[in-house]
Wavefront OBJ file of the C-alpha trace (Angstrom):
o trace
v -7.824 38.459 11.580
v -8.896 34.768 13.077
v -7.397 33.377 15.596
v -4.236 31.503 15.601
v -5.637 28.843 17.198
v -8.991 27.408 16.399
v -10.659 25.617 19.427
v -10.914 21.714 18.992
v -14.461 19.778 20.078
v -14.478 18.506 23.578
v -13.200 14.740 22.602
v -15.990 12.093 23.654
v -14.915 10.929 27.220
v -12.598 13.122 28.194
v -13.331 13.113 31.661
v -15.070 10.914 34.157
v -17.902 11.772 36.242
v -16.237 13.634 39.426
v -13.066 14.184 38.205
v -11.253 17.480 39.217
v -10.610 20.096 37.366
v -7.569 21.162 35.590
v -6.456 24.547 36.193
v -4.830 26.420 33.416
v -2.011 29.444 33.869
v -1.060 31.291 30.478
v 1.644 33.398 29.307
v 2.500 34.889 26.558
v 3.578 38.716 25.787
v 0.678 38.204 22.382
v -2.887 38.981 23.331
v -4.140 37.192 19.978
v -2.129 33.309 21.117
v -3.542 34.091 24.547
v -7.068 34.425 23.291
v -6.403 31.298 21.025
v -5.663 29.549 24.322
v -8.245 30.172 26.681
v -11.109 29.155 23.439
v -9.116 25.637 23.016
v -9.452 25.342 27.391
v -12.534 26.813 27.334
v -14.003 23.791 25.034
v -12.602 21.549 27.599
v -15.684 20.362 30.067
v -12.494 19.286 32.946
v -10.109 22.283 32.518
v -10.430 25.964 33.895
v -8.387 29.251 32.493
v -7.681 30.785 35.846
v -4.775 33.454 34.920
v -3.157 35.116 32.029
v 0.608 36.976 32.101
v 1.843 38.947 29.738
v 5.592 38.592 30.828
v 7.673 36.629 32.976
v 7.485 38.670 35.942
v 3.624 38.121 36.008
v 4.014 34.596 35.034
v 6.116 34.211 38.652
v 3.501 35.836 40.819
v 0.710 34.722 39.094
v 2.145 30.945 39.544
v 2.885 30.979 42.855
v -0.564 33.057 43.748
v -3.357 30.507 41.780
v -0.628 27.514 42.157
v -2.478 26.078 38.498
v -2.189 22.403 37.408
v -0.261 23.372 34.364
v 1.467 26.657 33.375
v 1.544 27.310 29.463
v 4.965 29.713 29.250
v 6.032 31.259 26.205
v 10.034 31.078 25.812
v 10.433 34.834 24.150
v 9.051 37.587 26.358
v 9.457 41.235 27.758
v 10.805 41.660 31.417
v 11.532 38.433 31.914
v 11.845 35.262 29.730
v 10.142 32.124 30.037
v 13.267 29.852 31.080
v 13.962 32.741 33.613
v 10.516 32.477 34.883
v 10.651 28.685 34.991
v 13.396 28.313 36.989
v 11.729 30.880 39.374
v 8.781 29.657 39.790
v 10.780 25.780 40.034
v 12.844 27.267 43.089
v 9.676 28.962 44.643
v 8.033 26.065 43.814
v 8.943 22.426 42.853
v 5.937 20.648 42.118
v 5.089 23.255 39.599
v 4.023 21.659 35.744
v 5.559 24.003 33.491
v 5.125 23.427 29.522
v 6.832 25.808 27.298
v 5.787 27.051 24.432
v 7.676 28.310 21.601
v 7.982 29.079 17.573
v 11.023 27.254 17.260
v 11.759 23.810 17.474
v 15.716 24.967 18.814
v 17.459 22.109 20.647
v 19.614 24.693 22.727
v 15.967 26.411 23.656
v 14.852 22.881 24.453
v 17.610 21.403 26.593
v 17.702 24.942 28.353
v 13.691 24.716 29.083
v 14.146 21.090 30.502
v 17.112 21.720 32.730
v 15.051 24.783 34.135
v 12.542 22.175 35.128
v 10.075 22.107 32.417
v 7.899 19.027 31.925
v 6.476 19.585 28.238
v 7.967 21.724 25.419
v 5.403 22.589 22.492
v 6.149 24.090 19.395
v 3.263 27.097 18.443
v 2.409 25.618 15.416
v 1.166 22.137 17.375
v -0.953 23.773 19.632
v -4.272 23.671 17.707
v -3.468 19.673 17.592
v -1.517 19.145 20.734
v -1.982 21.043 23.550
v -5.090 19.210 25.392
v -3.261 16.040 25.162
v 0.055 17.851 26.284
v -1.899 19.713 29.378
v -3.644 16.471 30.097
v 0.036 14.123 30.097
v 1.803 17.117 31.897
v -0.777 17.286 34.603
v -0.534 13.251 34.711
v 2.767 13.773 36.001
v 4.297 12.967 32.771
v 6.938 14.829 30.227
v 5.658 15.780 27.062
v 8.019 16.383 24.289
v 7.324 16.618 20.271
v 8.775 14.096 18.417
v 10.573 16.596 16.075
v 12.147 18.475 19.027
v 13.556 15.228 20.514
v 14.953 14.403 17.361
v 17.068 17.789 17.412
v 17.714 17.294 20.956
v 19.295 13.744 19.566
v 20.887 14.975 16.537
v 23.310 17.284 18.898
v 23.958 15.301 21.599
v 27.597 14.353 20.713
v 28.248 18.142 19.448
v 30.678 20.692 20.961
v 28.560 23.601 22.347
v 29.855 26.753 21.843
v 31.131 28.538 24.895
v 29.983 32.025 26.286
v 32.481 34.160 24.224
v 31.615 32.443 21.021
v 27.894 33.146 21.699
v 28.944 37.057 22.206
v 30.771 37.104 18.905
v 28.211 35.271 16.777
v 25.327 37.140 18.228
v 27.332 40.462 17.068
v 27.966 38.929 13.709
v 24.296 38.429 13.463
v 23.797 42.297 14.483
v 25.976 43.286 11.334
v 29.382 43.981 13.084
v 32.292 43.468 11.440
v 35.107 41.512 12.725
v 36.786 44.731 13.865
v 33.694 46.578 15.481
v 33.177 43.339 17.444
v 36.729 42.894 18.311
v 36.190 46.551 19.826
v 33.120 46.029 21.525
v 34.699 42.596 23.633
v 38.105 44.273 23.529
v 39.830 42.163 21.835
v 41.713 41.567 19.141
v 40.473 41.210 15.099
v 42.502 38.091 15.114
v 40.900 36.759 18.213
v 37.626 37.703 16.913
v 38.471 35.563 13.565
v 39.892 32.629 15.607
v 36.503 32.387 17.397
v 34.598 32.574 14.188
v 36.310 29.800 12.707
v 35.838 27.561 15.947
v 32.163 28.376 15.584
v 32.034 27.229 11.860
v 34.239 24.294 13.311
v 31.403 23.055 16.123
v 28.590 23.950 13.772
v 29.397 22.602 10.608
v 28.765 25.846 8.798
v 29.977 26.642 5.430
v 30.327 30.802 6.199
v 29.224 33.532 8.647
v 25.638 33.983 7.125
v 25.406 29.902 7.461
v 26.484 29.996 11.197
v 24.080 32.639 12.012
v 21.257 30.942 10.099
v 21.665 27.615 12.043
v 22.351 29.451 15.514
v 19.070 30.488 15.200
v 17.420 27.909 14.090
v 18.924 25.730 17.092
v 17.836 28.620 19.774
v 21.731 29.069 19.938
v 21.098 33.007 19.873
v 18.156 34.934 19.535
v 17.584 38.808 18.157
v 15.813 39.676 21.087
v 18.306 39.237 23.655
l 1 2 3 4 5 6 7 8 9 10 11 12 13 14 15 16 17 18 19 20 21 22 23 24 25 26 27 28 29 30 31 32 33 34 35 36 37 38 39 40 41 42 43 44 45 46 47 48 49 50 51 52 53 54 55 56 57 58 59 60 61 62 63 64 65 66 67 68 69 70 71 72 73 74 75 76 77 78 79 80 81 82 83 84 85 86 87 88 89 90 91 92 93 94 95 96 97 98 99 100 101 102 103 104 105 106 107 108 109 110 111 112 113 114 115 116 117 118 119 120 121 122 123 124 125 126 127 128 129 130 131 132 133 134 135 136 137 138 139 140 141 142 143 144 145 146 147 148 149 150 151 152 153 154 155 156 157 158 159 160 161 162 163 164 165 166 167 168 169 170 171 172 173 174 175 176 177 178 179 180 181 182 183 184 185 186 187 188 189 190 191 192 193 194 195 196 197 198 199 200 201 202 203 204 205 206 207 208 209 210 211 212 213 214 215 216 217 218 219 220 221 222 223 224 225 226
C-alpha cells in the first residue's frame, strides 16, 4: 500500500538563512496519514516532527508538554475527539496553533473547529498540496481555511440549525430506528418523534429521511461514530 500522502520537494527558498524552526505536533488515530505526515515535514529543511498522538487524550498532553508551533489534529478519533482536544489544549493554553484536519468538508464540523479555537481547517484530501503552506500561514499567525469549506460555511449562514433533540432523533434515524423504537429510546411520543422529523426536513431542505441523513452527514451535522 503507498502512502496517502506523497512528500512534496522542499520549494526553492523556503526559508532564510537563520530562521527558526517550525515544530510540528500530529494526531491522528491512523498510523498510515501519520507516516504520510512526518515524510511531507520531513522534506521541509525549516520544520521539525517533534510528537505524534494517536487520540485526543495524547494530543492534550503531548501539546502542552513539547508546546509545538503548529498542532495537526484529526477531527474523528478514539478517547477523545479533536474539537474536544482543541478546546483543551485552547483553555490550557491560548496561544496554541491548532489546524484540524478532516475527510469532510462539513460546515457544522467547521464552525465547531473554529469556535473551539482552531486557526486552519484542512480537508485530508488537500494535504499532499496544502499543508506546508497551511503550517507555514498558521504558524504566521494567520487562519487558514479552504476555499471550498468557506463556501459551505457561507452557504448556511442564514439556515436554522437544528437543536439538540433533533440531532438525537436524526442520528437514530440514521442507526435504522424506526419512528417508534426512537420515540422509546427518548421517551417520547411516535407523534413527537414525527413532528421533529418533519422540522428537520423543514431546516434542511430534504426531500425524505434517507435525504436528511445523507446531507447531515455530509454537513458534519451527525457522525456514525459518536
Amino acid at each position: 500500500m503507498t502512502d496517502p500522502i506523497a512528500a512534496p520537494a522542499a520549494p526553492l527558498g523556503a526559508t532564510v538563512p537563520g530562521s527558526r524552526t517550525l515544530r510540528i505536533l500530529a494526531v491522528d488515530d491512523h498510523p498510515l496519514l501519520r507516516d504520510g505526515i512526518a515524510s511531507v515535514i520531513e522534506g521541509q529543511p525549516d520544520m521539525q516532527l517533534v510528537a505524534e498522538a494517536a487520540n485526543g487524550r495524547e494530543a492534550v498532553d503531548l501539546c502542552l508538554q513539547h508546546r509545538p508551533d503548529v498542532t495537526l489534529m484529526d477531527i474523528q478519533m478514539p478517547v477523545m475527539n479533536g474539537i474536544d482536544a482543541t478546546i483543551a489544549i485552547r483553555e490550557a493554553w491560548p496561544d496554541a496553533r491548532i489546524v484540524v484536519l478532516t475527510t469532510y468538508k462539513g460546515d457544522v464540523q467547521a464552525r465547531r473547529a473554529l469556535q473551539a479555537g482552531a486557526a486552519g481547517y484542512l480537508l485530508k484530501s488537500m494535504l499532499r498540496k496544502e499543508l506546508v503552506d497551511t503550517i507555514r500561514h498558521v504558524a504566521a499567525g494567520r487562519r487558514s481555511i479552504p476555499v471550498e469549506v468557506a463556501l459551505e460555511l457561507a452557504g448556511h449562514v442564514d439556515e436554522n440549525a437544528l437543536s439538540p433533540r433533533e440531532i438525537e432523533v436524526l442520528r437514530l434515524v440514521a442507526q435504522g430506528s424506526s419512528n417508534k423504537r426512537i420515540g422509546n429510546t427518548l421517551h417520547i411520543t411516535e407523534d413527537t418523534v414525527k413532528a421533529h422529523m418533519k422540522a428537520v426536513l423543514a431546516k434542511l431542505g430534504a426531500s425524505d429521511r434517507t435525504h436528511a441523513v445523507t446531507l447531515a452527514l455530509r454537513r458534519g451535522i451527525i457522525d456514525l461514530h459518536g
